[in-house]
C-alpha positions in Angstrom: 0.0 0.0 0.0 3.0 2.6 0.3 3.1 2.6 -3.5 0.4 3.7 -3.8 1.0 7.9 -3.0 4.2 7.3 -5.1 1.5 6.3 -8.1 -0.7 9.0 -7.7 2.3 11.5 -7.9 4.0 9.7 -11.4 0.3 9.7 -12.9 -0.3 13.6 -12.0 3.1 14.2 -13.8 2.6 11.5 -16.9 -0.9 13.5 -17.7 0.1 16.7 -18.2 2.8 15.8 -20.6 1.0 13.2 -22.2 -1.4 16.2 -22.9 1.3 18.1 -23.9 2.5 15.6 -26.1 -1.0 15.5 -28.0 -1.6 19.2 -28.4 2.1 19.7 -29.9 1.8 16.8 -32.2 -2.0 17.3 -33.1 -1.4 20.9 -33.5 1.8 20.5 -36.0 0.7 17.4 -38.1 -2.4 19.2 -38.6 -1.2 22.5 -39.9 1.6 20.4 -42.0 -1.4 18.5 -43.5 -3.6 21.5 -44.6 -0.4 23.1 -45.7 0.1 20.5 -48.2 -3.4 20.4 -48.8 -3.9 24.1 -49.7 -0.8 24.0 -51.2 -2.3 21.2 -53.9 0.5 18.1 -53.1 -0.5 14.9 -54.3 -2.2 12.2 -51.9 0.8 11.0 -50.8 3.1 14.4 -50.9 -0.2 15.3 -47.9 0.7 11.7 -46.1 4.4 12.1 -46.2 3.4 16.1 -44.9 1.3 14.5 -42.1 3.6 11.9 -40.9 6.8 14.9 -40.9 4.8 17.1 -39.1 3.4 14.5 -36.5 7.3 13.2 -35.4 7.9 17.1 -35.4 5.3 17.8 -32.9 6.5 15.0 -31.1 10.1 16.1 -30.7 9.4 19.4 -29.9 7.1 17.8 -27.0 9.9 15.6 -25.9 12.5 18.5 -25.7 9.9 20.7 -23.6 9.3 18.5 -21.2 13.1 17.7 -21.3 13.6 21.3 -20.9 11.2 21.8 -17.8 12.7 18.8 -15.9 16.3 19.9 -16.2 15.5 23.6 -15.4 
């Protein structure tokens, strides 16, 4: 039962940046995807677009929460 306050603190942290994580990389792969979209790319020029701009998001997620943690 003592593992369980050390549980409750690691799932208050993992939330936030697992939010985090999905606003950056929702946020970015979407406006790479209607980029290419406006832009008139081919089908898969607007995949290849999406998938970039999703690991971007991602990274950039990582390295802020890297960021906050070492700060």
């Amino acid at each position: 039962m003592s593992s369980l306050p050390l549980a409750g603190i690691f799932t208050e942290a993992l939330s936030g940046a697992a939010a985090f994580a999905a606003l950056s990389t929702g946020l970015i792969g979407g406006a790479a995807r209607y980029a290419a979209v406006l832009s008139g790319c081919s089908e898969h020029e607007v995949e290849l677009a999406t998938a970039i701009g999703f690991f971007v998001g991602l990274g950039l997620a990582l390295m802020a929460q890297m960021s906050e943690y070492a700060a």
